[in-house]
N, C-alpha and C positions, 0 to 999 in steps of 0.2 A: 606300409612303413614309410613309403618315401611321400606320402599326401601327409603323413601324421607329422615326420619331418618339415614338409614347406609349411605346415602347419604352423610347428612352435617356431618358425623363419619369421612366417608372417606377423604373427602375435606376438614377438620378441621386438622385432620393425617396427609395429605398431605400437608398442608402447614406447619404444624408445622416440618415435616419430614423437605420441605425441608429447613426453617428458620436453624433451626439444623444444618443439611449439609451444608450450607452458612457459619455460625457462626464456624466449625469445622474448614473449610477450610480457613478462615479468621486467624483463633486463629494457627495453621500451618504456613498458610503465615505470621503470624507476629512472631511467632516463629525463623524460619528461619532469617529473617529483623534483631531481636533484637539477635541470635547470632552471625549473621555477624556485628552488626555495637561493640558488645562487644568486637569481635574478632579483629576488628580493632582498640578500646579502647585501650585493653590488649600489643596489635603488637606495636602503638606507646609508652604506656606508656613502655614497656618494653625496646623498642628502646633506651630510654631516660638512662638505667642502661647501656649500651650499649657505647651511645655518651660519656655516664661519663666519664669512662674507659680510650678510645679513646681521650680523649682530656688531662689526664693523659699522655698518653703515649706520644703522638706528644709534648706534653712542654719537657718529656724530649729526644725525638731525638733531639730537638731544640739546644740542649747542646753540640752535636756531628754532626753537619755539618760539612761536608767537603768543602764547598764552599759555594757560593751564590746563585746560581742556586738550590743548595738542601735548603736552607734555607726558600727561596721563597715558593719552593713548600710545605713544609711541614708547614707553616705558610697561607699558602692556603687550605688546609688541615683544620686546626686548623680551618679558619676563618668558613670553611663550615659546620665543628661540633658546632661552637658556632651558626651559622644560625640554622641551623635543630634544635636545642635546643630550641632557641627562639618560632620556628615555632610548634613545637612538645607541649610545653608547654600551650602558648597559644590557639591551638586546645583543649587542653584536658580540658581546664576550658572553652573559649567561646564560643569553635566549631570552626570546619571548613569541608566545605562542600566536597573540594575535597580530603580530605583526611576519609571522614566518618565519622566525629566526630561531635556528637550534640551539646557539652557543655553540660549545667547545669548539673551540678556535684550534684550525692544525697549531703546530710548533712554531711554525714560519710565521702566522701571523700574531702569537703570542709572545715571537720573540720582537716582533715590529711594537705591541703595544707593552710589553713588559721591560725587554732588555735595551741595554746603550746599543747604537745611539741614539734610537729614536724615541722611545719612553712615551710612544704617543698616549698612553694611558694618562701617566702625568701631564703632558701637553694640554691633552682636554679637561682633565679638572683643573687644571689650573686657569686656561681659559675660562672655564664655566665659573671658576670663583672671582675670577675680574668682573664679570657680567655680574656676577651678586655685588659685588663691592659698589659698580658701579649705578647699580640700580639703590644702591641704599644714599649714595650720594647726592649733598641736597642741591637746589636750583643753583646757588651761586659757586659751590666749586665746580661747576661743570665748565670746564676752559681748555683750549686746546692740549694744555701741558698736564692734564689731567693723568695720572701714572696708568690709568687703568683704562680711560680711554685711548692713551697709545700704545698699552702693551695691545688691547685687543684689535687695532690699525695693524698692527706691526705683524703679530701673530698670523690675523688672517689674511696678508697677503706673504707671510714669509716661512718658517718651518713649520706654523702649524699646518698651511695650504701644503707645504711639499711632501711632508708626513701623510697626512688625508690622502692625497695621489697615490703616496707608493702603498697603502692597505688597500686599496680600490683596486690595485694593479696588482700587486698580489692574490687578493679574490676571484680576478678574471681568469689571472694565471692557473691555480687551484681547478676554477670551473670549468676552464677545457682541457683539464690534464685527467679530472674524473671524468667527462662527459666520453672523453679518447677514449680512454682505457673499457668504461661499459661498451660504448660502440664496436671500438676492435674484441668484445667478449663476447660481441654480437654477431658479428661478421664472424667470428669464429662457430658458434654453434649454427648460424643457417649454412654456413659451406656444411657442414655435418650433416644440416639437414636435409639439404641438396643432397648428399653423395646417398645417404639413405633411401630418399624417395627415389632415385636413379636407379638403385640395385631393385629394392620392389616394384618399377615398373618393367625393368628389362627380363625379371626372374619369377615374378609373383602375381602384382596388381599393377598393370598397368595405367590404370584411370589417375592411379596417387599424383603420375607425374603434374598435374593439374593441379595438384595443393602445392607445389614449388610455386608457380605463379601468383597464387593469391596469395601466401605469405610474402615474395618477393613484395609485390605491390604496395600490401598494407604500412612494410619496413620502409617501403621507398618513400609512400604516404607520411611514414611518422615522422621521418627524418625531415621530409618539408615542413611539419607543424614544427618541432625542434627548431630549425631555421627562422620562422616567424616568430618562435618567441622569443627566441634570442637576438631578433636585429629590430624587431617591431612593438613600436607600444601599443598595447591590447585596447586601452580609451581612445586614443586620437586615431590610430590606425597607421601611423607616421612614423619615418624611424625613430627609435631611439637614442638614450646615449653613447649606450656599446656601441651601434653603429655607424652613429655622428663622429666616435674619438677615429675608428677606421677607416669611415670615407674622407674625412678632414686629413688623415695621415695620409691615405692614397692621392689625394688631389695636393697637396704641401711636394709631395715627391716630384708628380707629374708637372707642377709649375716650375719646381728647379731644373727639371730638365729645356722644358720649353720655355725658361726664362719670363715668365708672364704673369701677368698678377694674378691675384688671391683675394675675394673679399668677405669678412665674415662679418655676421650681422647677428646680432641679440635682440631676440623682444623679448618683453615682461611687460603681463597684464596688470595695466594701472588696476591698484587698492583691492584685490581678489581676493583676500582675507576679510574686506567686507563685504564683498559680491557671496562668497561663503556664507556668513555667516547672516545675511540679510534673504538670502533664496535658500540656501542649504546646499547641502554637498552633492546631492544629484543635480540639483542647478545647475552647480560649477563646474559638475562632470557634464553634462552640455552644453555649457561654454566653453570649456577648452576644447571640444572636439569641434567645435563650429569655427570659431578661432584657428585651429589646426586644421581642417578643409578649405576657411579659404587663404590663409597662406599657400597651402598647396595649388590652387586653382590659380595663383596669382605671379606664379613662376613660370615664364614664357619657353624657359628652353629645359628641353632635356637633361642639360647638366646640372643645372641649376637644385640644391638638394635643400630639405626641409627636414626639424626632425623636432621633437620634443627634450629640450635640455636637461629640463629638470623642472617637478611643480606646474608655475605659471607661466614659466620662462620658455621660450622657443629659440632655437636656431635656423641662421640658413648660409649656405655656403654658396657662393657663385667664381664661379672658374671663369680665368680670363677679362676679369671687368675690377678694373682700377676705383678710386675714390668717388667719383664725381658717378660714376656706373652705378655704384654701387645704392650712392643718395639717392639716386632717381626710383632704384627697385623698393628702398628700404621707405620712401616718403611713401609710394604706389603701395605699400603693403600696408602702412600706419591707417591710411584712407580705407584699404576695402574692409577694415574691421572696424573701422570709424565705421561706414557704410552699413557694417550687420544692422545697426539701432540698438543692440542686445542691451535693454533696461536695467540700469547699475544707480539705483536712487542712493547710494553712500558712498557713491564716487565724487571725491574732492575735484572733478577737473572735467565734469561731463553727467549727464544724466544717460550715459549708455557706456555701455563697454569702451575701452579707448587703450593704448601700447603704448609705452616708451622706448626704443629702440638706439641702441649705439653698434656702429660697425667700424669697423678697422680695416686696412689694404695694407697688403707689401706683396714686395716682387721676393717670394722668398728663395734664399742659399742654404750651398750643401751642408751648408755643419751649422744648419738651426733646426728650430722645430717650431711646430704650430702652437705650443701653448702663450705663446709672447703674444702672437697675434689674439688666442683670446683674452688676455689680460687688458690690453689694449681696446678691443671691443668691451670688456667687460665695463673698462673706467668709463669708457664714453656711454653707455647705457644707466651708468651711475650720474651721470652731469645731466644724463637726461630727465632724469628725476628728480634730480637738487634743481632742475631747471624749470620746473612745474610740471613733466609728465607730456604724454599726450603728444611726444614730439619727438624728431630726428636728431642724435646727436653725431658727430663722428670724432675717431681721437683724430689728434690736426697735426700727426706730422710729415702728410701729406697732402693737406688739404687743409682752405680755410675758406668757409663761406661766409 
């Protein structure tokens, strides 16, 4: 009786052991599942602050054509940012499958794109219908007073951008408030499954105690893959933008304290939309990761961070090195991608791969924050390319070479 007992002990253990084990590695696997499809929430909704920008900017090359043949293209241009927009938009509210995107939006981010005040829903079609307006506009009214080339100047550096932010910031918020909640449902059934395999090694089977380690491990294992998807981009190998917005806000901190300067730098690979579409999209996925290794190789210090912004664009952030510091890193970086040779025959500015690059410095205080600074880097990476490409710009209000 009492062997038929430890019997239905052990066998009772044992299934619960492995229900447990099953249920662990489920709550894992959907761990993983539901950081990747956030990550790819986050990737487009952020894309979207991105296309803003970028379609900003092509209204006003639009103004400075030299011929017709450049008009064309950059009105092609144009038309494919106002596409991706459309496409991007609707994913993120009704889903789209090849892109990762489930739709149904919690309430919070539906009240961000449906309700006052922020109506971002309205916000982007009505952006997206300036861009049609203004794409239907012929050569001669295109002039700086253009109604719809300033609402789209205006928009995408003013509450369409700050709209964009708070869904993106929203999202994040969401993904580690699910990611918490599975994890702490996690922790909660291996302590269960701990105190299980405890009782059967001290009363029954002792060898079980030996499955607590190998599951401890694997958990410990996932939760570092977790970790790298969530701070690392999977092509380049570099951080990303999750973790460029967090290292950028830790070193913004660490300067207020230590009173010292801050310098950020933007590249963006010159005409990479013809590098695409002239090699193909595995091309360009080995060009940005060559591009993104030797930025990395070409950073002398420790502190010094690199990470993939978004697309073609890159960041880097250098603690402690003022304006004139900063030119020296960001020329020294234009050159060692100048130096790949990486064959680009539809590049306006080079028969090889080449960067445009703008950065910005300040000594920042307690009650600012780093996004000025990238606005700041951002305009001067925009001069650098109304400036022919290919070159160092910085914004100049601290600096003038």
């Amino acid at each position: 009786m009492k062997l038929f007992n430890l019997t239905k002990r052990y066998l009772l253990a044992l299934g619960l052991i492995a229900t447990l084990s099953i249920s662990a590695f489920c709550i894992v696997y959907w761990v993983i599942h539901t950081q990747e499809t956030y990550a790819s929430i986050i990737n487009i909704s952020g894309r979207q602050r991105m296309l803003s920008q970028k379609a900003a900017l092509l209204g006003t090359q639009l103004l400075h054509c030299k011929n017709e043949a450049e008009e064309i293209e950059i009105r092609n241009q144009l038309y494919e940012v106002k596409t991706l927009l459309e496409i991007s938009h609707k994913g993120l509210i009704s889903g789209n499958a090849a892109l990762n995107l489930p739709g149904k939006p919690s309430k919070e981010i539906q009240a961000l794109y449906f309700s006052s005040p922020v109506l971002l829903d309205q916000q982007i079609r009505t952006f997206i219908s300036h861009i049609d307006s203004l794409l239907k506009e012929p050569g001669q009214k295109l002039t700086y007073n253009n109604p719809h080339l300033v609402y789209l100047q205006n928009a995408a550096r003013g509450e369409l951008l700050k709209s964009l932010d708070s869904v993106v910031k929203q999202y994040e918020l969401e993904a580690q408030q699910h990611i918490k909640r599975l994890q702490f449902l996690e922790i909660i059934i291996v302590s269960l499954t701990l105190m299980l395999l405890l009782f059967e090694a001290l009363f029954i089977f002792r060898p079980l105690v030996r499955h607590v380690y190998k599951e401890t491990s694997q958990l410990r294992n996932y939760n570092n893959q977790l970790q790298v998807l969530s701070s690392y981009d999977s092509l380049t190998g570099i951080a990303n933008r999750r973790f460029f917005d967090q290292h950028l806000a830790k070193e913004w901190e660490g300067a207020v304290i230590s009173s010292s300067w801050l310098s950020l730098i933007l590249i963006d690979i010159d005409f990479f939309k013809n590098f695409n579409d002239t090699y193909g999209h595995q091309a360009g996925d080995r060009c940005l990761a060559e591009v993104a290794s030797a930025l990395h190789a070409s950073l002398n210090r420790s502190s010094d961070f690199v990470a993939r912004y978004g697309g073609e664009e890159f960041a880097v952030i250098l603690p402690d090195t003022d304006c004139r510091g900063a030119m020296l890193v960001a020329e020294k970086l234009r050159r060692e991608i100048e130096n790949l040779r990486i064959p680009h025959a539809k590049s306006a500015v080079a028969d090889y791969v080449t960067v445009s690059i703008g950065l910005s410095s300040t000594m920042p205080v307690q009650y600012n924050n780093p996004e000025k600074l990238i606005a700041e880097a951002d305009d001067a990476l925009y001069s650098a390319k109304r400036a022919g490409r290919n070159r160092v710009m910085h914004y100049v209000k601290y600096f003038n070479k």
